[in-house]
C-alpha angles and dihedrals in degrees: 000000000000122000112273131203114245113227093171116048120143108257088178096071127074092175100121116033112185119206122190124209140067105233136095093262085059085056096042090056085038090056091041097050104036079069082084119108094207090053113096096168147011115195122196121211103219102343129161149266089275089051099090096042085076121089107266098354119124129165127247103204101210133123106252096211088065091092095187098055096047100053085048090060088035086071104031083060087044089232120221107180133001117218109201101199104172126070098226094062092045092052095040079061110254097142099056086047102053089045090052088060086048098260123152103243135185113198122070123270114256093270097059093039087062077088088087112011090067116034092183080063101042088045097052081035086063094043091053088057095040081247104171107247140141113277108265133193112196112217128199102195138031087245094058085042097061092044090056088040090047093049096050122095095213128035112271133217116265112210124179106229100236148037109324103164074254097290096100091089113096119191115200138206095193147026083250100060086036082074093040093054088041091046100048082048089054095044095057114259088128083048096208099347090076101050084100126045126204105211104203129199100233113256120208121215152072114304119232125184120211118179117197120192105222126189093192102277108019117047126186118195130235125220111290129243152175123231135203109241103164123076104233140058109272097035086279121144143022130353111264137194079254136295103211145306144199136218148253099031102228086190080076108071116189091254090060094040085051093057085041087063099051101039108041106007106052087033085063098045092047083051099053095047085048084056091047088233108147098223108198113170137028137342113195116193119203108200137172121203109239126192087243090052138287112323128197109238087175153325131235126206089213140033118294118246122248090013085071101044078055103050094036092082092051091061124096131218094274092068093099096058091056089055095050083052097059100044090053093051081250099134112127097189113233100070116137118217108222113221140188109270082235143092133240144212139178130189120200114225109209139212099236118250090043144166085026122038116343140156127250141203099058115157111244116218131196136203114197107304120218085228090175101123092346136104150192129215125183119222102174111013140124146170129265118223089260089053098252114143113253131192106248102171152024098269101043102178160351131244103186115172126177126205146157083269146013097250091062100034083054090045089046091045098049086034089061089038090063088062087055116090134169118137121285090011112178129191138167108248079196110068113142097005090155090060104034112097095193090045089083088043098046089050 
């Protein structure tokens, strides 16, 4: 039996909420929603090991790119809403396909996720709009690449054009690793996602990270945050998925948000409107501060992670209705999002070796959480056949704490890590340095 188109669903009912993806931002989404009354179940397709550990969450083991088979689990859980939480599925096109069967979808269609699958697009994207953003120059071959390099007075980024797990930015410190990291995009080791190579003027400044759930034509903002890229203490080392983050961001007063708003928020959304492109889900901006004003590093068609596992607790019941709106074009633009009075942290516990080669299958151990205001969500992690946790990924887990303040969110958070044991465990001591109080004193 071929896939048919649905004319009738019930757009009255948010029992069964369906979220695909398998990290630590897909549990975090799970937890906040399930807090719904309404709510009876949250499936994950495919999930991980720390899914079901969540209240009403269970995992639906299926490959998502068997069409088929999805919709046809799609209609046996009487799905409600689909939540598309990973960039590759968005940009390969889901979400057009599940609206075209009449699904409620959160996640933008193909069209509006080329935000973040193509830089060279966004950035031209960005230009078109008089987005402010660095200068670029986008190169097709090693060769173009080292004449635009050579002819720069200061070193440039080097960002592979398409989809890298965000580790295809390179951020250089010479001429000479400007080619390197030219030259390992060029060699393959982005497969497709480095054929073409996006050349960026450096840009000096703090990063901030504001997420704004947009239905197509209305948007409303979640709380901001910063977030930890590099891989060392003391921002030092190589670019990372992420290796925590806190929120809100206390570095963006009203006053700024409010000139981030006019100058780079509505301006995408009017673009993309200009562009007819329907956009239904979330629009991350990565931004850096500039002395000039604030600038647009990137965007990104889903939720950060860790910035998500770190707002999710903030959220109150009401979150899931927010996403439903959005998916049916519903926003009116002038909802406020209550949040908890509180902040919030997270620290991202590694598998050593990442984000470059590392081992798998260690057994985690812990010891008694304080799980008062404090959760854990797993990124990599599965089971083994007699049922123990094992670590499955780089990035193998989240500790996010919230408190009346940083320096206790953060003591709370590396207080709970040291119960937390699987071999060649890493972690940042440094998490949130710019808003602990007692982190100058400490060091």
């Amino acid at each position: 039996m071929g896939i048919q188109s649905r004319s009738s669903k019930n757009f009255n009912r948010l029992e069964n909420i369906l979220i695909i993806g398998n990290g630590g931002r897909e549990n975090s989404l799970a937890w906040a929603i399930q807090k719904n009354e309404l709510v009876k179940k949250v499936y994950l397709i495919p999930g991980n090991a720390g899914s079901e550990r969540i209240n009403k969450c269970e995992r639906i083991k299926i490959d998502i790119n068997n069409k088929n088979e999805l919709v046809e689990n799609l209609d046996f859980f009487k799905i409600d809403l689909v939540v598309i939480g990973p960039e590759i599925p968005l940009a390969n096109g889901l979400a057009d396909f599940l609206r075209n069967l009449n699904f409620k979808v959160f996640g933008p269609n193909q069209d509006g996720a080329k935000l973040e699958f193509s830089k060279s697009w966004a950035k031209k994207f960005m230009q078109d709009a008089n987005i402010p953003t660095a200068n670029f120059w986008k190169v097709n071959s090693l060769e173009d690449a080292k004449k635009i390099i050579n002819s720069s007075s200061i070193p440039l980024v080097v960002k592979a054009d398409g989809l890298a797990s965000g580790k295809g930015v390179f951020i250089p410190n010479s001429k000479d690793e400007c080619f390197k990291a030219a030259e390992t995009i060029f060699n393959g080791r982005f497969g497709n996602s480095g054929n073409v190579v996006v050349l960026e003027e450096k840009i000096q400044g703090p990063e901030v990270s504001v997420f704004a759930l947009c239905d197509g034509k209305n948007y409303t903002l979640l709380p901001t945050a910063q977030d930890h890229k590099r891989l060392n203490e003391k921002d030092k080392g190589p670019n990372t998925g992420g290796m925590g983050a806190y929120s809100p961001a206390p570095l963006l007063t009203e006053d700024y948000l409010n000139r981030i708003i006019k100058e780079i928020i509505e301006p995408t959304i009017n673009e993309l409107n200009t562009r007819n492109i329907d956009y239904r889900g979330v629009i991350y901006f990565g931004l850096m501060i500039t002395e000039s004003g604030p600038k647009v590093i990137e965007y990104n068609c889903r939720f950060g992670d860790p910035e998500c596992q770190t707002i999710m607790p903030l959220m109150d019941q009401n979150f899931v209705f927010l996403l439903e709106k959005c998916s049916m074009g519903n926003l009116n633009g002038d909802e406020i999002i209550n949040t908890s009075d509180k902040v919030s942290g997270c620290v991202i516990a590694t598998s050593k070796g990442y984000p470059h080669e590392y081992k798998t299958g260690f057994k985690i151990d812990m010891d008694k959480i304080d799980t008062n205001d404090c959760q854990i969500f797993d990124s990599g992690t599965s089971l083994s056949e007699d049922g123990k946790l094992l670590t499955n990924g780089g990035r193998v887990l989240s500790i996010v704490c919230q408190g009346k303040d940083f320096d206790r969110v953060f003591e709370k958070a590396y207080k709970n890590l040291k119960k937390i044991h699987f071999e060649g465990i890493y972690f940042r001591n440094d998490i949130g340095h710019q808003v602990r109080k007692n982190f100058s004193k400490e060091n």
